[in-house]
C-alpha positions in Angstrom: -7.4 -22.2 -8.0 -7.8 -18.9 -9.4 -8.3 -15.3 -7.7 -11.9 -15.5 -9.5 -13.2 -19.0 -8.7 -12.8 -18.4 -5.4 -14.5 -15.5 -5.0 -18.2 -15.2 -5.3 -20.0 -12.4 -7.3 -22.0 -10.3 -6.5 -25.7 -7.9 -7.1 -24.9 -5.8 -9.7 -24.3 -2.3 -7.8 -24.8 1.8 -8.8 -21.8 2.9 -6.8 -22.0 6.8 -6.6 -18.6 8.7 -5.4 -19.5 12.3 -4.2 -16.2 14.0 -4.0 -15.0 11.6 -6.5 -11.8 13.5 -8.0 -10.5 14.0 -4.4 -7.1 12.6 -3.0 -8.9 9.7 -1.0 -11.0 8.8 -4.2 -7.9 8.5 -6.7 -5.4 7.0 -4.2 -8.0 4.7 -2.1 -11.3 4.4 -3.3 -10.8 3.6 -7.6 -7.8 1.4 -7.1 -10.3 -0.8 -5.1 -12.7 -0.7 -7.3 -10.1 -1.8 -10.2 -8.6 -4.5 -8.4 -12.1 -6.2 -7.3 -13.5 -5.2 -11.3 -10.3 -7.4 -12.3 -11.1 -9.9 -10.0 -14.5 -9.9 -11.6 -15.9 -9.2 -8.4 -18.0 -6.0 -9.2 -19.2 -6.8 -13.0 -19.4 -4.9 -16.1 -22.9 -4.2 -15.4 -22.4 -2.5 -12.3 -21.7 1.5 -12.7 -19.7 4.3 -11.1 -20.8 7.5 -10.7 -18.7 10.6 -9.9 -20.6 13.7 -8.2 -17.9 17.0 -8.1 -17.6 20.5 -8.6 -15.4 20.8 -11.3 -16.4 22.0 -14.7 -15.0 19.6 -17.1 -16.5 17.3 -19.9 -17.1 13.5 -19.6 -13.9 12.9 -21.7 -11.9 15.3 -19.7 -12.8 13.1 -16.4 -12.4 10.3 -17.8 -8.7 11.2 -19.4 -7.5 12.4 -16.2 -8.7 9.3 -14.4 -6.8 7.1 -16.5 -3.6 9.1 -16.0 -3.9 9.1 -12.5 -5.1 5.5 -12.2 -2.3 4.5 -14.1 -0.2 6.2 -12.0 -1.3 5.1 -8.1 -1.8 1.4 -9.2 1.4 -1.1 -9.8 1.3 -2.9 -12.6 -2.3 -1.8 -14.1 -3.6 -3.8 -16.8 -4.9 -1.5 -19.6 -7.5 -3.3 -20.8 -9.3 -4.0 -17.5 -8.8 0.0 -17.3 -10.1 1.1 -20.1 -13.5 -1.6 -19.5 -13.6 0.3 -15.8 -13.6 3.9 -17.5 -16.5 2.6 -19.8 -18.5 1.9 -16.7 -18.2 6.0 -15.5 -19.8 8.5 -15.3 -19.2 12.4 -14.3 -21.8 14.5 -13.4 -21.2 18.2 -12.0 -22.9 19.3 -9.0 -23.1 21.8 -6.1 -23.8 19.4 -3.3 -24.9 22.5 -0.6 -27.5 23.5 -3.2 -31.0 22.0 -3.4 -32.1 19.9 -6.0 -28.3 19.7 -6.8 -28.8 15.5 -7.6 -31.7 15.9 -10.2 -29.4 15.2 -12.7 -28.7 11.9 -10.6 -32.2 10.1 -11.4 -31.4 9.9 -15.1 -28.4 7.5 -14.3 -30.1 5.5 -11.7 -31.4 2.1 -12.2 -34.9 1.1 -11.1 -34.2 -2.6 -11.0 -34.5 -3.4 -7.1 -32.0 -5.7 -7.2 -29.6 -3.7 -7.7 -27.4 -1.7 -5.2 -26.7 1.9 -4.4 -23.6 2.8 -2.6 -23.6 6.3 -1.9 -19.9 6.9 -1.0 -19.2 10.4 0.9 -15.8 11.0 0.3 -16.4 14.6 1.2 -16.3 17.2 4.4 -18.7 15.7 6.6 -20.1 19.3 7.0 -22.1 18.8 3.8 -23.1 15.0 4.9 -26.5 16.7 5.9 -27.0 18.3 2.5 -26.4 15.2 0.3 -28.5 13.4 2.4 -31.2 15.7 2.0 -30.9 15.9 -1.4 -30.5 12.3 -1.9 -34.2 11.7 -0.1 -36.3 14.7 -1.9 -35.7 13.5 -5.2 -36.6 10.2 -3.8 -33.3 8.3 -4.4 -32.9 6.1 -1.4 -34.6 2.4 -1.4 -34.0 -0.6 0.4 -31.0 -1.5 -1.6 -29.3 1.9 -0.6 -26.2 2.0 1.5 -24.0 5.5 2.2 -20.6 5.0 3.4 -19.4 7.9 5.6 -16.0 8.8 5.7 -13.9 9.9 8.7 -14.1 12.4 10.8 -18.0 12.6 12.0 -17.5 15.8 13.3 -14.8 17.5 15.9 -16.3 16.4 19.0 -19.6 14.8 20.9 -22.7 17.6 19.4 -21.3 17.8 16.2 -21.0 14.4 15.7 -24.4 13.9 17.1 -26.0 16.3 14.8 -24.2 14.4 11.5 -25.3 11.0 12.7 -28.7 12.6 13.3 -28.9 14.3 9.9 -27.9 10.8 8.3 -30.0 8.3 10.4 -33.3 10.7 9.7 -33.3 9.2 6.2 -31.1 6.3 5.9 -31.9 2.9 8.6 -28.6 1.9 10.6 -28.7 -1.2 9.1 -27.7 0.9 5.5 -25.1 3.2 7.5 -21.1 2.4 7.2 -19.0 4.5 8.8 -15.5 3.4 7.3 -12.4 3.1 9.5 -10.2 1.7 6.8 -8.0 0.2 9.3 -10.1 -2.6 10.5 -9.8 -3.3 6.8 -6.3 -4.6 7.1 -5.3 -8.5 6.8 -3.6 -8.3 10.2 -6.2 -6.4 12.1 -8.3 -9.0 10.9 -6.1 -11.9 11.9 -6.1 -10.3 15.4 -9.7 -11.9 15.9 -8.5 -15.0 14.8 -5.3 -15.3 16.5 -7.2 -14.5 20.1 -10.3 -16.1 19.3 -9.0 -19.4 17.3 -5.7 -20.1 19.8 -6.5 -21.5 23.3 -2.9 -20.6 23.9 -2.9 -16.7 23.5 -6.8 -16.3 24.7 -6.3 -18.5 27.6 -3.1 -15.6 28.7 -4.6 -12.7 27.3 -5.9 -10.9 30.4 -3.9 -8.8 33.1 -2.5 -11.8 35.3 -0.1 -12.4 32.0 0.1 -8.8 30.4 2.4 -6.0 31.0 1.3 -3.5 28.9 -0.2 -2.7 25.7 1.2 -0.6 23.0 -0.3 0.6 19.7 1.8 3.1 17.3 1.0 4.8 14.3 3.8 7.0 13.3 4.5 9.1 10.0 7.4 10.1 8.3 5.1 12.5 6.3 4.2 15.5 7.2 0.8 17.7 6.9 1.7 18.1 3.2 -1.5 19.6 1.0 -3.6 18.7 3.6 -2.1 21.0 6.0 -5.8 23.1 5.9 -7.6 20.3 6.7 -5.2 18.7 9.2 -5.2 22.1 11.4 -8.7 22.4 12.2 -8.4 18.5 13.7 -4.8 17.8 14.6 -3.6 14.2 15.9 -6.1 13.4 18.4 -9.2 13.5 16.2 -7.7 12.5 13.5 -5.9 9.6 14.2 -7.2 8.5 17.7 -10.4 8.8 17.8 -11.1 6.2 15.2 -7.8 4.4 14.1 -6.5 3.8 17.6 -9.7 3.0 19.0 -10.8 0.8 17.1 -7.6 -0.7 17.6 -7.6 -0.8 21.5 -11.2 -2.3 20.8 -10.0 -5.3 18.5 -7.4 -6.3 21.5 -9.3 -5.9 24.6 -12.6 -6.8 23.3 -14.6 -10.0 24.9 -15.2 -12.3 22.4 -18.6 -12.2 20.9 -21.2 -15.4 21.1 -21.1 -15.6 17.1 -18.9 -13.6 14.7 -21.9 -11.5 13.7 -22.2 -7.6 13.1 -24.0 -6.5 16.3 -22.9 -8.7 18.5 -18.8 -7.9 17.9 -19.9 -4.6 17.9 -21.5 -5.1 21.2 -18.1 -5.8 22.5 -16.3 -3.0 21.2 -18.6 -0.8 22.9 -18.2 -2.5 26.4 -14.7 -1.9 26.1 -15.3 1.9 24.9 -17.5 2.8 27.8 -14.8 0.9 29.9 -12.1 3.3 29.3 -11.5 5.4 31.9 -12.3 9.4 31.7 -9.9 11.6 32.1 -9.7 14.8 34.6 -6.9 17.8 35.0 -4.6 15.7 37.0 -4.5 12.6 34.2 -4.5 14.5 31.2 -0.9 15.8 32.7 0.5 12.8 33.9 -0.7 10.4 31.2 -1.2 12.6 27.6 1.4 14.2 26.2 0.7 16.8 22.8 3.6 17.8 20.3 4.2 19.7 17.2 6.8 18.7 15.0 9.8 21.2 14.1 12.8 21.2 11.7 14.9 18.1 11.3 15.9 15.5 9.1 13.7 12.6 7.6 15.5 9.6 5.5 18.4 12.1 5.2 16.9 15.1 3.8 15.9 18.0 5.8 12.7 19.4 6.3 10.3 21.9 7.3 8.2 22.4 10.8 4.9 22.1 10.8 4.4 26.0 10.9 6.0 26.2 7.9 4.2 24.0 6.3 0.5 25.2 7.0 2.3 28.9 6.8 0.3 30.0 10.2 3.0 30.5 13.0 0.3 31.0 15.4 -1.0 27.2 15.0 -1.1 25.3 18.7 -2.6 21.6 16.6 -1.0 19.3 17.8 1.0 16.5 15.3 1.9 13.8 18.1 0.0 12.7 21.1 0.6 9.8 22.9 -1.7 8.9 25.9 -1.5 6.1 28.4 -5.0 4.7 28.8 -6.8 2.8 31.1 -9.6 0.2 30.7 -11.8 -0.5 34.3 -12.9 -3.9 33.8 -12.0 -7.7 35.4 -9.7 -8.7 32.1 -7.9 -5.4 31.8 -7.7 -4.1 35.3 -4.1 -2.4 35.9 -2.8 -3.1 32.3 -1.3 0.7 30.7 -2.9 0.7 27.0 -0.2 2.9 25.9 -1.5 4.8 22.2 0.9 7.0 20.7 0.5 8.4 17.3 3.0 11.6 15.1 3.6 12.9 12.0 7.5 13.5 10.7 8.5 10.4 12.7 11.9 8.8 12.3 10.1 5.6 10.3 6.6 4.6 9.1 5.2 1.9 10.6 1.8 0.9 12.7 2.0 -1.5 15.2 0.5 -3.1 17.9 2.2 -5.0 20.6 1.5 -7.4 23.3 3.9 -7.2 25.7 3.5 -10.4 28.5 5.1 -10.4 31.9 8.4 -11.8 32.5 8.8 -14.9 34.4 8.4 -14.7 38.3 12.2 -16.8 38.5 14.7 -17.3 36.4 16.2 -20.9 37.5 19.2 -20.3 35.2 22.3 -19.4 37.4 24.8 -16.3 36.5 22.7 -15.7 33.3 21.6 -12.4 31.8 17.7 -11.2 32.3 15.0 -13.3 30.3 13.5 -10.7 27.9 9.9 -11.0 28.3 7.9 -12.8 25.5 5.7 -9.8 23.2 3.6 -10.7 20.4 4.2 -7.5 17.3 1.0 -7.4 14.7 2.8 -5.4 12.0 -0.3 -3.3 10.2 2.4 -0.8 8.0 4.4 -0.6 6.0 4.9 -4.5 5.9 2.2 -6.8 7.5 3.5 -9.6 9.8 2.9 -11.3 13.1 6.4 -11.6 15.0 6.2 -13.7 18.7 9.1 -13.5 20.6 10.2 -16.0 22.6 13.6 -17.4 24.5 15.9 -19.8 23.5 19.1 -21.6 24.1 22.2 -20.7 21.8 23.5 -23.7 20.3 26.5 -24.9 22.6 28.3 -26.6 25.3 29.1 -24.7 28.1 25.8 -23.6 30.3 22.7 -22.3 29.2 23.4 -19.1 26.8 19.8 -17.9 25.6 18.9 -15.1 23.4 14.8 -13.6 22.3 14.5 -14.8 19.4 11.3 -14.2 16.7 8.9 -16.7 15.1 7.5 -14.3 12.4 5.0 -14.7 9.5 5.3 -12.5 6.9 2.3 -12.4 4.5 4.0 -11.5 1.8 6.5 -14.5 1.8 4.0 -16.9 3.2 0.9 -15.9 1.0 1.7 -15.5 -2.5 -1.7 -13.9 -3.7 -1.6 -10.3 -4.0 -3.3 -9.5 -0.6 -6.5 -7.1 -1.2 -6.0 -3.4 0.2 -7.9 -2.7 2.9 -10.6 -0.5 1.0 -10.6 -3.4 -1.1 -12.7 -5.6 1.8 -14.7 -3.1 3.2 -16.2 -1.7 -0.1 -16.9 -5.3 -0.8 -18.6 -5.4 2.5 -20.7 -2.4 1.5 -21.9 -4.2 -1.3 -22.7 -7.6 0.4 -24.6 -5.3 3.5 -22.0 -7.1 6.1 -21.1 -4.1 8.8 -19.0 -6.0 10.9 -15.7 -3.9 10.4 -18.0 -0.8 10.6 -18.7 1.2 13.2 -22.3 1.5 14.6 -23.5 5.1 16.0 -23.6 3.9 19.5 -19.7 3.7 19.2 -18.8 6.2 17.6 -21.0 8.2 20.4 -19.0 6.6 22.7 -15.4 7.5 21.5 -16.0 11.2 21.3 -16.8 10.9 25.2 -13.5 9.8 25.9 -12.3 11.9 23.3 -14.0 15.1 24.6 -12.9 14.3 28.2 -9.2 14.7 27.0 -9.6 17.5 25.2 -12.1 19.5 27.8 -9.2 18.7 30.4 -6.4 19.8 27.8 -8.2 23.6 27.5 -8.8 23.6 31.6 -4.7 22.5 32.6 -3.4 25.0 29.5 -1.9 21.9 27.8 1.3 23.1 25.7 2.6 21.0 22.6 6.2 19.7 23.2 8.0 20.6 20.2 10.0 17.5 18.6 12.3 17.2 15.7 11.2 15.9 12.3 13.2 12.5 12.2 12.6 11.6 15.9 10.4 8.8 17.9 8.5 12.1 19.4 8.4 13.2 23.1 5.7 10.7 24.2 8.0 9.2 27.0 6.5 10.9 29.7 3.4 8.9 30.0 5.6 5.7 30.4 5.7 4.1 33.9 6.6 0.9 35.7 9.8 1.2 33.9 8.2 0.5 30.5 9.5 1.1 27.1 8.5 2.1 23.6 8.8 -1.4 21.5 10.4 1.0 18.7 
């Protein structure tokens, strides 16, 4: 059966891109709206609207959007590219000015039935602004829907004060605040592997887990977004809303039904679960670091001063933290998060790593590895368990950890969808389960601002690390723990 039969269609949507000829937009956002127009997902009656600053004519936008399209997406059909570019639309605006989106009504539908997506793909510093604007030239209805990219803000009141800006005009019910993470195929199969296996649910609590361990390491570095990246650094923007949600995924209860609200529910419990953090923690169990000269898949590199050209910069590029969630399921268990730039590989992972046996009945053998489960997010998605077994053989009982591993590119031959793929799907339909609901994202920057509060009271230094390495997060380890990689 076909990509297209089974996938249902849907309303015919206005889908309007402020900040459309940024990075995100050309790398993220238009590739996912190709691949679901291919799919003949979003129809040729749907539209796509591009607010921006730059002065340049319709068929200036859309020649450069063709090039770079063509460029960011393997093996693009050019027919179902050129029928996309028929569908947009560029529009020039100062989105800090008022009555900037005048210009707007005239390519906005009345029919009810059809959907507005208001994508910000912009500093949320202007969030306020476009939402402002949007509602005095009367231009949100029932069928509207803004998606708000990452970050809301640097810490607890300014994040407050967007979500406040935003909810005075749009219902929460029409708010998605994107992490595109919980967009990915494996993220996704976490639910299912805990929720649909009586065999990992049943040992998924702290009488049968070790430790926890989620990763998301670089070999990037800052590159053009070095101006951006400096006024957030690692912490806010990585683990405030990747990692999190992450942490939430694993150690959430599960919800009654697989409903919005109530898995949301759940990921809050487990955010206001987390344990604050004073002076004497953030020492013992965060570490900060800045990455310096070294080498990177064999070719040297710059330090991060260099590259932002400020040698006066203290933003940190690494942080790893060791965690602690205070309820019955998780009581005891290290969540160990650790997160760089200019790492010595890309990958994002998250593993589950059980307790060992309490006897090994196997006489003059080596040590049983403990079993861990490895959900593989970048740069290949997988699921690896592994597990101990005898080497084939006389002579005694020889064993060796071995891995059962599926691999969704071998074992799924369908192109699987990116992750903005899904969630701007998800926008469309009105489904905000892998979105994050305002009560949540409230409750990360409190654990967020109690690290870095406690960071400015102790004087918290960045240990430098070269470019190339696995970073200087060992420190937080305990218990004889390791890093899985």
């Amino acid at each position: 059966m076909s990509e297209n039969k089974k996938i249902p269609k849907l309303n015919d949507a206005d889908i309007v891109i402020f900040g459309g000829q940024g990075d995100l937009a050309i790398r993220k956002i238009f590739p996912a709206i190709y691949h679901r127009f291919q799919a003949k997902q979003i129809n040729s009656n749907s539209r796509v609207i591009v607010i921006s600053r730059g002065a340049i004519s319709q068929e200036e936008f859309t020649a450069q959007l063709k090039e770079k399209l063509s460029q960011n997406i393997a093996a693009v059909d050019t027919k179902i590219l050129n029928e996309l570019l028929k569908l947009c639309i560029y529009l020039k605006a100062d989105l800090t000015k008022k009555s900037s989106l005048t210009i707007l009504k005239d390519h906005l539908r009345n029919d009810v039935k059809i959907i507005r997506v208001y994508y910000f793909s912009v500093s949320s510093s202007i969030f306020g602004s476009i939402t402002k604007n949007l509602h005095s030239e009367n231009l949100i209805t029932d069928q509207s829907r803004v998606v708000l990219e990452k970050p809301l803000g640097h810490d607890s009141v300014s994040s407050k004060l967007i979500n406040s800006e935003i909810s005075e005009y749009f219902k929460e019910s029409q708010i998605f605040r994107i992490d595109h993470y919980l967009g990915k195929e494996t993220v996704q199969n976490l639910m299912v592997l805990r929720f649909a296996n009586n065999l990992y649910e049943n040992a998924w609590n702290s009488q049968n887990i070790e430790n926890v361990q989620i990763t998301v390491a670089e070999e990037l570095g800052v590159s053009s977004r070095g101006g951006y990246y400096d006024k957030y650094g690692a912490l806010l923007d990585m683990v405030q809303n990747h990692l999190l949600q992450l942490v939430c995924l694993v150690a959430m209860e599960p919800p009654s039904v697989l409903e919005a609200n109530n898995v949301r529910d759940e990921k809050l419990k487990v955010l206001n679960a987390l344990r604050l953090f004073d002076d004497q923690m953030v020492v013992d169990q965060t570490v900060k670091g800045q990455y310096t000269r070294g080498t990177v898949n064999g070719e040297s590199v710059k330090s991060y001063l260099e590259d932002i050209n400020d040698f006066t910069s203290n933003t940190e590029t690494f942080v790893a933290i060791r965690a602690n969630i205070d309820n019955w399921r998780w009581a005891g268990v290290p969540f160990y998060l650790r997160t760089g730039k200019r790492m010595s590989k890309r990958h994002s992972e998250i593993v589950i790593n059980f307790k060992n046996i309490p006897h090994n009945i196997f006489p003059n053998s080596e040590p049983i590895v403990n079993n861990k489960l490895i959900i593989s997010l970048q740069p290949e998605e997988r699921i690896e368990l592994v597990q101990t077994v005898k080497i084939p053989g006389p002579g005694g009982y020889r064993y060796k950890p071995t891995s059962l591993v599926l691999d969704y590119s071998t074992s799924f031959k369908d192109r699987l969808p990116e992750a903005y793929e899904r969630l701007l799907i998800d926008v469309i339909r009105g489904n905000q389960t892998l979105f994050m609901r305002k009560d949540e994202v409230e409750a990360s920057w409190t654990w967020i601002d109690s690290i870095t509060k406690h960071w400015g009271q102790t004087n918290m230094t960045n240990n430098l690390y070269n470019s190339g390495s696995s970073g200087p997060g060992d420190k937080i380890l305990v218990d004889g723990h390791t890093w899985n990689i």
